[in-house]
C-alpha positions in Angstrom: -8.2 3.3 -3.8 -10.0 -0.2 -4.6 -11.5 -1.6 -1.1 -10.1 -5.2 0.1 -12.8 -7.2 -2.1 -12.5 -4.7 -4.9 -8.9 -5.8 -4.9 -9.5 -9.5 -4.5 -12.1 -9.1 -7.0 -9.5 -7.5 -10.0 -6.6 -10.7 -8.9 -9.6 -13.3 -9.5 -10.4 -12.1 -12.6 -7.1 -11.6 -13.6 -5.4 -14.7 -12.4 -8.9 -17.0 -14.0 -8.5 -15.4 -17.3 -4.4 -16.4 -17.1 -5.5 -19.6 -16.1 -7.4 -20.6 -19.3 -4.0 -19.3 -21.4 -0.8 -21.7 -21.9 2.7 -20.2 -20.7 3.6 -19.9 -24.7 0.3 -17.6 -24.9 0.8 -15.6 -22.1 4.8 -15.3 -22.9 3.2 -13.4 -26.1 2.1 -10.7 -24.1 3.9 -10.5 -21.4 7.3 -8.7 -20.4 10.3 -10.9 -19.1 9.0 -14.1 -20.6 8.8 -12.9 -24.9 9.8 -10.2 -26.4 7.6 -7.4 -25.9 6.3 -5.6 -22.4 3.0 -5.2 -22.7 1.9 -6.3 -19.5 3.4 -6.6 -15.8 2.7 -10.4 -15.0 5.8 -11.8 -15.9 8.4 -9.4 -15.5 9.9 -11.4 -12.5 9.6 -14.9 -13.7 12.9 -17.4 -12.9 13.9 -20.3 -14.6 11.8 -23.8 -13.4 12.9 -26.3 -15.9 16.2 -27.6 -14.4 14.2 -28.6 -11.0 13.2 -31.8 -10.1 9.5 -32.2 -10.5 8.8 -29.7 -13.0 6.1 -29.9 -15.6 5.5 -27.7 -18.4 1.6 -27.7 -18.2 1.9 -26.4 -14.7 4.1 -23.5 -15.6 2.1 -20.2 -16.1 5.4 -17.9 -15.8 3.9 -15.8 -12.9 6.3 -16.3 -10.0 8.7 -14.1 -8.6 11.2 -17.3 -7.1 12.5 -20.4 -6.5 10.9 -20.8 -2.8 11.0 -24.6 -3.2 14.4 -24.7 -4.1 15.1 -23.5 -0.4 12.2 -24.4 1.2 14.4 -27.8 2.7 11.3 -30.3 2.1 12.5 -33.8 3.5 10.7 -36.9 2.2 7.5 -37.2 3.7 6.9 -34.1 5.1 3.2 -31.9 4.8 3.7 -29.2 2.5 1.3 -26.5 1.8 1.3 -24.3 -1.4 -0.7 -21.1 -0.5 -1.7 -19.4 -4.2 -0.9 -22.7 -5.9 -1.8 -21.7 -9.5 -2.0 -24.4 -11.9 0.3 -26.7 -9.6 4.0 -25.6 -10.7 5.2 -25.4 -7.1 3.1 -28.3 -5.9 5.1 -30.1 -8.0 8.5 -29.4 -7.5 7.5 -30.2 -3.8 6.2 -33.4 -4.6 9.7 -34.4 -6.0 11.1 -33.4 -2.6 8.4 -34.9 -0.6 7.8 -38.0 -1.8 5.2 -40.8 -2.3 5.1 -40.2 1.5 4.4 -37.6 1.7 1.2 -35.4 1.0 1.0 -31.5 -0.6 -1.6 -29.6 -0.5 -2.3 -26.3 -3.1 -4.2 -23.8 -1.9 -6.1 -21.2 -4.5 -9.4 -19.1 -4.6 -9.2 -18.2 -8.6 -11.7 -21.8 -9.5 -9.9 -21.8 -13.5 -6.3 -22.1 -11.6 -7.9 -24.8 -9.4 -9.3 -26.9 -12.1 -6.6 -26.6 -14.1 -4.1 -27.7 -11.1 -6.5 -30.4 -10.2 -6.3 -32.0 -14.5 -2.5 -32.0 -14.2 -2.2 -33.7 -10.9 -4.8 -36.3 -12.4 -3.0 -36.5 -15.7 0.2 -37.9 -13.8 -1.2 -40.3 -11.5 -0.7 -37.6 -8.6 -2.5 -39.1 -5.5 -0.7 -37.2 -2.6 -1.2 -33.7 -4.4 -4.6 -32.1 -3.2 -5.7 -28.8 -4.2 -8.6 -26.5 -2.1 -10.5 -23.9 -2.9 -10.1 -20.9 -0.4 -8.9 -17.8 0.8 -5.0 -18.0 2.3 -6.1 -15.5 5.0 -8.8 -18.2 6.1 -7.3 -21.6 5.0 -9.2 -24.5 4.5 -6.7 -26.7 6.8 -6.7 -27.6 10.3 -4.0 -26.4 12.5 -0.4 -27.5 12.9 -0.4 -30.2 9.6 1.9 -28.9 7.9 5.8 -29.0 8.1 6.6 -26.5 5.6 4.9 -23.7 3.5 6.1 -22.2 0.3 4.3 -19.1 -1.9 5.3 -17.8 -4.4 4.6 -14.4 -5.6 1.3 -14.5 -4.3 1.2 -12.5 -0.3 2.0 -9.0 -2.5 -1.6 -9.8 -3.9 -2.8 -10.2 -0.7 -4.5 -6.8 1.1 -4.5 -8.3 4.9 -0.8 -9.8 4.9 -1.1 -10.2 8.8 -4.1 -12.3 8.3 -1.9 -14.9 6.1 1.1 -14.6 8.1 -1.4 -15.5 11.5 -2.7 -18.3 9.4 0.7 -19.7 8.3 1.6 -19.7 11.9 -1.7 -21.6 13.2 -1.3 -24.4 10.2 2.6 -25.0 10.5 3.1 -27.8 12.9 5.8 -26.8 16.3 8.8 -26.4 14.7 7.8 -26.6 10.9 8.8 -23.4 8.8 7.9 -21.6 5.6 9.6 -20.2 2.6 8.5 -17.8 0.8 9.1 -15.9 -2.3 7.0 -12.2 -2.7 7.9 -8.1 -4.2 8.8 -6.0 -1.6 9.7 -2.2 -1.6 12.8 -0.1 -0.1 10.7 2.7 -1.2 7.3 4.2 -2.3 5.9 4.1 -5.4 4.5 7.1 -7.2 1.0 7.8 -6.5 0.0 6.7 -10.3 1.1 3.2 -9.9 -0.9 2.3 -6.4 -3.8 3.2 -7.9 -3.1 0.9 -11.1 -5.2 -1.9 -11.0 -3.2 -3.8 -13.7 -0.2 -2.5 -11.4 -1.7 -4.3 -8.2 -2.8 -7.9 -10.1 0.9 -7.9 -11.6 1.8 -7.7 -7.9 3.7 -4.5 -7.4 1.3 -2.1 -6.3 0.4 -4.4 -3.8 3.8 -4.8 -2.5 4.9 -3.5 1.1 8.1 -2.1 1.9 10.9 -4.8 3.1 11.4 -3.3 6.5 7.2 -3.8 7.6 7.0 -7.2 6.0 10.1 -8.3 7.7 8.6 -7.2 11.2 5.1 -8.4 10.4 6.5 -11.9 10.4 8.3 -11.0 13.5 5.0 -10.2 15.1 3.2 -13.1 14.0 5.6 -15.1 16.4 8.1 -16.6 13.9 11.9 -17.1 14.7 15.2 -16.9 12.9 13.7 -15.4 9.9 16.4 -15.0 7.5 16.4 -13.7 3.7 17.6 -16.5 1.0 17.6 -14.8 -2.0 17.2 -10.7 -3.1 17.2 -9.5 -6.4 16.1 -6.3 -7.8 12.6 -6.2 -10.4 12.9 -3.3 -13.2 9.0 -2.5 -14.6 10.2 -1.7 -18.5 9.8 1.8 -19.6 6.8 1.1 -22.2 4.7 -0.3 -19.1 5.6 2.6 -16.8 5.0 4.6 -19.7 1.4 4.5 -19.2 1.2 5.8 -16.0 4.4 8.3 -15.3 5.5 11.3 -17.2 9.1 11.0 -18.7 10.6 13.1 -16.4 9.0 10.7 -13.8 10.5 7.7 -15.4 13.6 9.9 -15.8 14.0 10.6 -12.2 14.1 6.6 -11.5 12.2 3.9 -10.1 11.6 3.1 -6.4 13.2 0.0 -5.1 11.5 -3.1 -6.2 12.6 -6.2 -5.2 11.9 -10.1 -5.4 13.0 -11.8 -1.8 12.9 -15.3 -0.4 12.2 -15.5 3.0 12.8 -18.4 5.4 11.2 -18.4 9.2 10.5 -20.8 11.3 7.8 -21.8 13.8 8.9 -22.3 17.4 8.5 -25.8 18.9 7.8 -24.7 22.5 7.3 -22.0 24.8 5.4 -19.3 22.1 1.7 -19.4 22.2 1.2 -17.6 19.1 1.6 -14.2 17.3 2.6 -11.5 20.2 4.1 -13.7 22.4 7.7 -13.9 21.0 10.1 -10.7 20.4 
């Protein structure tokens, strides 16, 4: 198994080459988004273009929700984007946020940056930022923001605690996150944790519903709730590569996009620990 920088290492690479490719290039190869399935990326993707805010140029096709959609942004509220990609969430938040307002996307792959930072400038953007860093050390001081959103992006993530302790210490008392990511209601086959292409798609990186659930829990978060659930199905020509056909036969573990919602408390928690 790949170390914790090995790991980060195969997503940067990935993510900066997907970065340099329009959605209509990487629709071409990927599952979910043309007609073939020759890669994992997209297999999850939902439908942007009826939100307000949305811009084509921004839209890779690599989420795995709608976090923004239930995210419950009110004008001028701090919002923080943690993987931010080429903007596409940022965006849609903007819409809710207002001129107001301020969002900031946060991104350690520099092609995604760059490219976020050119669309944001293209459209006269001045309240979107986007920072390089790592979402388990984020480059923003504590309790700014009012809401996070993420979208597909934790499962790619080896230290989710880490993120989850830093979404706590930048949320203002009271703020809240919502947050799109693949979670498991089973194990995978050995083959597919090891896949490298398995773990940048964000699958193989994915932990099972119950843990990620309780790890927010632990991180001192209240009234965490589930928005949306929907089941993922890897096509059989990916799974192909790396399972017999009596494996793929036998059925897939459970795979699943979720939305999560939790909130902050305003008073009387000191942190992760402290609440049950």
């Amino acid at each position: 198994m790949p170390t914790e920088q090995e790991l980060k290492a195969i997503v940067r690479e990935k993510y900066g080459q997907i970065a340099l490719q329009d959605k209509e290039t990487n629709a071409a190869s990927c599952c979910g988004a043309g007609s073939c399935s020759s890669e994992v990326y997209n297999i999850m993707n939902e439908d942007y273009t009826a939100l307000d805010g949305y811009n084509p140029d921004a839209d890779l096709g690599l989420g795995c929700g709608l976090p923004t959609q239930f995210a419950n942004i009110k004008k001028g509220d701090v919002v923080i984007d943690l993987g931010s990609g080429a903007g596409n969430d940022c965006f849609i938040a903007r819409a809710e946020t207002g001129d107001t307002g301020k969002v900031i996307g946060i991104d350690f792959t520099e092609a995604m940056i760059s490219k976020a930072r050119q669309n944001a400038e293209a459209r006269g953007f001045n309240n979107v930022e986007f920072r390089m860093g790592d979402i388990e050390q984020m480059p923003v001081s504590s309790n700014v923001a009012d809401v996070v959103v993420s979208n597909c992006v934790l499962n790619l993530v080896p230290n989710k605690n880490g993120v989850f302790a830093e979404i706590f210490r930048v949320l203002k008392p009271g703020g809240h996150f919502s947050i799109s990511d693949v979670v498991l209601t089973g194990s995978l086959p050995p083959a597919l944790q090891a896949a490298a292409e398995m773990y940048a798609g964000c699958v193989a990186g994915a932990s099972r519903k119950d843990d990620y659930i309780n790890l927010i829990k632990a991180n001192g978060f209240r009234n965490v709730t589930i928005q949306k659930e929907k089941p993922i199905v890897i096509p059989e020509d990916i799974l192909s590569r790396y399972l017999s056909t009596e494996e793929i036969k036998s059925g897939q573990s459970g795979i699943y996009s979720i939305t999560v919602y939790a909130e902050k408390p305003v008073e009387g928690c000191c942190g992760p620990g402290c609440c049950s």
